[in-house]
N, C-alpha and C positions, 0 to 999 in steps of 0.2 A: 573832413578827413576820414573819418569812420565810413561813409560810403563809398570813398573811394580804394580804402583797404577790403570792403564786401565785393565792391565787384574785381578786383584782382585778385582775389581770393577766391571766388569762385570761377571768376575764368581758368583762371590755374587747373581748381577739378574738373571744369571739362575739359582741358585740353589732357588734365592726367588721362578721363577715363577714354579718350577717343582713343590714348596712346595704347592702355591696359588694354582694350578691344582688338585693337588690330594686334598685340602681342598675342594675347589670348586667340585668337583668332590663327596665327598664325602653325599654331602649335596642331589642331587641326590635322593639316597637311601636310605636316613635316612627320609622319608616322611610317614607318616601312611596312612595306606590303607583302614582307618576307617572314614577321615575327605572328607567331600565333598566341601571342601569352596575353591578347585580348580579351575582355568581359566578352557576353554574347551580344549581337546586334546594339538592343535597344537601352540595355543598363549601361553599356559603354557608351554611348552616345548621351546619355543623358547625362557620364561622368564628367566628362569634355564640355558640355556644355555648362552645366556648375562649374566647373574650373575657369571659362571663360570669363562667366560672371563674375566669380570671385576676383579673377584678377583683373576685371575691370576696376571694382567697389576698390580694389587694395590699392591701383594707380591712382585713383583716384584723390583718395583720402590721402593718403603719401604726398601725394602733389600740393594740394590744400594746406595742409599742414604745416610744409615745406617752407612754401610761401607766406601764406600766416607771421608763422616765425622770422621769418626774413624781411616780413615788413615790419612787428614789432620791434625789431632788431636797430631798421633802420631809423625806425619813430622816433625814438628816442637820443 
């Protein structure tokens, strides 16, 4: 039983963090090409992209957890 809580548990984080990425991702391109209150070039570009990560790592772990819980929940 314990391995079959590991790997639902971990499938869980990867489906969290595929979901965090393409959020994270999408945010991206959803910027207007109208506002100048931009960093310059390459610090904004780097900001976005740690933001990306982050909110991959956060779906992730959220998801994981989620489940986790939810299968302790049902264990019992």
């Amino acid at each position: 039983m314990p391995s079959l809580t590991s790997l639902v548990v971990l499938s869980a984080g990867l489906c969290g963090a595929a979901w965090g990425w393409r959020i994270g991702t999408k945010r991206l391109y959803r910027r207007s090409i109208f506002r100048d209150d931009d960093d310059d070039g390459a610090r904004g570009w780097r900001r976005r992209l740690r933001q990306r990560y982050l909110t991959t790592v956060g779906y992730a772990l959220v998801s994981a957890l989620v489940v986790l819980i939810v299968m302790m929940t049902i264990r019992r």
